[in-house]
C-alpha positions in Angstrom: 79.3 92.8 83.1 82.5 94.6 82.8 86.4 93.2 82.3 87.9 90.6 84.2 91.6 90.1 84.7 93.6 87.7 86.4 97.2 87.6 88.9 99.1 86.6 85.5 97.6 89.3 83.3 95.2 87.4 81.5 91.7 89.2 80.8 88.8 86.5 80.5 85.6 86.4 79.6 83.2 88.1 82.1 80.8 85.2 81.7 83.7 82.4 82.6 83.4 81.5 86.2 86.3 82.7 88.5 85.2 81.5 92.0 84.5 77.9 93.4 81.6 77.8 95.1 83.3 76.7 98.6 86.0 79.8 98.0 85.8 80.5 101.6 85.8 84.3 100.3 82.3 83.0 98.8 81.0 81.1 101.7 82.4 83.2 104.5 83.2 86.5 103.4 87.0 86.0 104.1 88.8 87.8 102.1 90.0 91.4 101.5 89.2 94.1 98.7 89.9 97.5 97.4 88.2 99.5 94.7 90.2 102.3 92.8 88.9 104.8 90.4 90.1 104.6 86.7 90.3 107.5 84.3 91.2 107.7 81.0 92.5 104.5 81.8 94.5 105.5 84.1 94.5 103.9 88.1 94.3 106.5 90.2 96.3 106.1 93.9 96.9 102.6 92.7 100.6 102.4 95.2 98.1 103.6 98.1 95.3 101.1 97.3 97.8 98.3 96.9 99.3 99.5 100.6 96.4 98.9 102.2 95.6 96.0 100.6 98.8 94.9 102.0 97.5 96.1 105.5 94.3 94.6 104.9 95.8 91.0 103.8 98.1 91.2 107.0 95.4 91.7 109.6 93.3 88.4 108.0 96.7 86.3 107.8 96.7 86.0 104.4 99.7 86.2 102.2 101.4 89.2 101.2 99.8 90.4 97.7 102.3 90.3 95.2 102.7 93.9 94.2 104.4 93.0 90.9 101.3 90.7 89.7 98.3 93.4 91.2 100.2 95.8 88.7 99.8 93.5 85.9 96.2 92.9 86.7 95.8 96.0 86.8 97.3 97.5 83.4 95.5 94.5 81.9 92.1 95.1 83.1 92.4 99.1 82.3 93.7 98.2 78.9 90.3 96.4 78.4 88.3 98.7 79.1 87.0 100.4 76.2 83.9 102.2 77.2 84.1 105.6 78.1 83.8 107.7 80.9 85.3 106.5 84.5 86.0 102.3 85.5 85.8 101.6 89.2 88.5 98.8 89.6 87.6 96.3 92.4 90.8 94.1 93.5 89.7 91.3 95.4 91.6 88.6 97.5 90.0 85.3 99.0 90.7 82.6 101.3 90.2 80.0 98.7 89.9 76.6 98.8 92.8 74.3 100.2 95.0 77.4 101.3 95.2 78.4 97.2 93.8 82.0 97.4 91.8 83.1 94.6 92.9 87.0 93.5 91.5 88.9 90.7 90.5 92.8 89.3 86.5 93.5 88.1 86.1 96.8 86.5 82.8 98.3 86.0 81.4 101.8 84.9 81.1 104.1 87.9 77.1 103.2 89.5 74.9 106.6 88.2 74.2 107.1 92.1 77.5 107.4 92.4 77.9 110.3 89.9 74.3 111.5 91.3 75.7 111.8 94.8 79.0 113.6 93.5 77.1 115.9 91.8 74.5 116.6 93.7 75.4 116.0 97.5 74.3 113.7 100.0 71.6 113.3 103.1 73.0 111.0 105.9 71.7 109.7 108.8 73.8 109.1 112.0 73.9 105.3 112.6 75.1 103.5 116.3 77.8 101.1 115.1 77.6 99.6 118.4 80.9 99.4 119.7 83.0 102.0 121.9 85.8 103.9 119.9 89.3 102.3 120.4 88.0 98.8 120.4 90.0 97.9 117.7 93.3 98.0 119.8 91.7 95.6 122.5 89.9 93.4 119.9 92.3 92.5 116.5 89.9 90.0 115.8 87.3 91.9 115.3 89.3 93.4 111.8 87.8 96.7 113.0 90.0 98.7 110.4 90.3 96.3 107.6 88.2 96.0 104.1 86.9 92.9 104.1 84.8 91.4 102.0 82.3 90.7 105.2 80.2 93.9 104.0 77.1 92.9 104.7 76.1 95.2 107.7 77.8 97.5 105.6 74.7 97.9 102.9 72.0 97.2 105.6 73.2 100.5 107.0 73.1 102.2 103.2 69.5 100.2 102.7 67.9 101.4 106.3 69.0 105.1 105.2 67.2 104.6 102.4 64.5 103.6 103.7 64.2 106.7 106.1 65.0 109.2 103.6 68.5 109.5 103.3 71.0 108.8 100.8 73.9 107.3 103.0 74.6 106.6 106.4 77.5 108.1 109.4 78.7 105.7 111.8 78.9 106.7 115.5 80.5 104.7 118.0 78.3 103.6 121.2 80.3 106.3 123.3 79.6 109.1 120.9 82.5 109.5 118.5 81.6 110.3 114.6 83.6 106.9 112.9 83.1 107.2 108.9 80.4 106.2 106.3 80.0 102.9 105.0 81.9 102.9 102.0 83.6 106.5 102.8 85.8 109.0 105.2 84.4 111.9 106.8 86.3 115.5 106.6 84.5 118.8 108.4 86.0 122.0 107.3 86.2 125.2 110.0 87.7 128.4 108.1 90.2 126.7 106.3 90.9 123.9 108.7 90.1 120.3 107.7 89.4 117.9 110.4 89.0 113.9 110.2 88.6 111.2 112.7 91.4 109.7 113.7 92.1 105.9 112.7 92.5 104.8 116.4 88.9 105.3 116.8 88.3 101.9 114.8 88.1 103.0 110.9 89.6 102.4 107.3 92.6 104.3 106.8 91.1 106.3 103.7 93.5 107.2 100.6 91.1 109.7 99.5 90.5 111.3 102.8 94.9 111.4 102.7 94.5 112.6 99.2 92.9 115.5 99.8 94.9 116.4 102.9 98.6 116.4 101.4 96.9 118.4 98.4 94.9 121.2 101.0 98.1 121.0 103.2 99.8 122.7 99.7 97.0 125.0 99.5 97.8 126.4 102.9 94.8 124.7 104.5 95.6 123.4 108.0 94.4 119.8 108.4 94.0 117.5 111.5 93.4 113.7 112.7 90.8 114.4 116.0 87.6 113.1 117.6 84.7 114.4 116.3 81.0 114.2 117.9 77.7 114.3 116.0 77.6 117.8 117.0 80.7 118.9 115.3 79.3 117.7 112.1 76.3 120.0 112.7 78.4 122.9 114.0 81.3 122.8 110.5 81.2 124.8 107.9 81.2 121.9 105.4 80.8 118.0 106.0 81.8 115.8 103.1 82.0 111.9 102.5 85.0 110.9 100.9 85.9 107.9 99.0 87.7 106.7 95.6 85.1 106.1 93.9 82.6 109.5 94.9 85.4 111.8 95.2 84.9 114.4 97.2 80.8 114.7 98.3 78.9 117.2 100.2 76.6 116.4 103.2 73.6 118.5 103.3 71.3 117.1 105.3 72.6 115.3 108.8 69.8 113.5 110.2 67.0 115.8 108.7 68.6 119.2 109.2 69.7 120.8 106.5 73.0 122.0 106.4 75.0 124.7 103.7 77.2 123.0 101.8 80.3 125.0 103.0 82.1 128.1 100.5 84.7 125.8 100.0 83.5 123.0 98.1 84.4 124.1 94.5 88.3 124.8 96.0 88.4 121.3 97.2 87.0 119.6 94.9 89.4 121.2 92.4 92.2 120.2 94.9 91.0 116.7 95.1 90.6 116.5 91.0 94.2 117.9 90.0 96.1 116.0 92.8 
């Protein structure tokens, strides 16, 4: 299946159960997660991922992750990993049982989609997320903002773009307002400008998507946090989906309409890949 390793270090066998099954992470999807990309056994943006794991933790009330111990887990899972090529890390926290949270790291190799869709781009559909942007200020208990382990709705939206012949899947907000993918940011480049939405609409902080700014910023690109509407997407000069694990990914195809790719892919990419 892949390596397992524990809070204290310890790598056990992938076969050895980790979870009770009434780990209210099992039963109720409470709990919170991140998934980093290893290479060369290596974590990449591990401080960033264990920040908003941080975030993540505080939003669910569930104790502060102990940074010290995730680092541990972590060097101890990416020191078992002896296959080669790329490890996506998944750190995962529970609820528990009994107010004991459960925390561990799984690493697996990187899904062949994934590498498919890096490679060769991506068709998206543009999906109603059904809520108005800025709802997550009025509603905290909604977690709008927080990567949970409730991600559920999360794949139905991947699975019904499959299903109508698309590779992944654009949330909009029900006033309009382009939100992200469900396992990635969205950037649209204009001339050398770089535009995302902004967090306050109700999304995942990405630490990709801040990756790739801070590196184009030193480029000499220009880069901004703005609303965006569907139309915008359409309008760019390049759309990409960008997450940890995918890197940086080209749209091109929104909602059947094919779309170029954008001149600048290669010079981002290459960005992305040395910062």
């Amino acid at each position: 299946m892949g390596v397992v390793a524990m809070l204290d270090g310890t790598v056990v066998d992938p076969d050895r159960p980790v979870l009770r099954v009434d780990d209210l992470g099992l039963q109720r999807g409470d709990g919170v997660f991140e998934t980093l990309l290893v290479v060369d056994g290596r974590p990449r943006k591990l401080d960033a991922h264990l920040n908003r794991l941080t975030r993540s933790a505080a939003m669910l009330d569930l104790p502060a992750p102990d940074r010290a111990a995730w680092e541990r887990c972590v060097a101890a899972a990416c020191g078992a990993w002896d296959r080669p090529g790329e490890m996506a890390l998944k750190l995962v926290i529970t609820r528990g049982v009994g107010g004991v949270g459960t925390g561990f790291a799984l690493g697996t190799a990187v899904p062949e989609v994934a590498l498919r869709h890096r490679r060769d781009g991506v068709a998206v559909l543009t999906l109603d997320r059904g809520y108005p942007a800025g709802l997550a200020e009025r509603a905290p208990w909604l977690l709008i903002g927080a990567k949970t382990l409730s991600y559920a709705a999360n794949m139905a939206a991947v699975r019904y773009a499959n299903a109508n012949g698309a590779d992944d899947a654009v949330y909009v907000s029900s006033d309009g307002w382009v939100l992200e993918g469900p396992t990635a940011s969205v950037v649209v480049a204009n001339g050398r400008g770089l535009r995302t939405p902004p967090v306050s609409v109700g999304l995942l902080p990405g630490t990709t998507q801040q990756q790739l700014f801070r590196a184009a910023e030193d480029a000499g690109w220009v880069t901004k946090s703005e609303p965006l509407r569907v139309s915008d997407l359409h309008a760019a000069d390049g759309v990409w989906l960008v997450s940890s694990v995918r890197g940086l990914t080209a749209v091109h195809t929104i909602d059947g309409v094919a779309r170029a790719v954008g001149a600048h892919h290669a010079e981002l990419r290459a960005l992305l890949t040395h910062a």
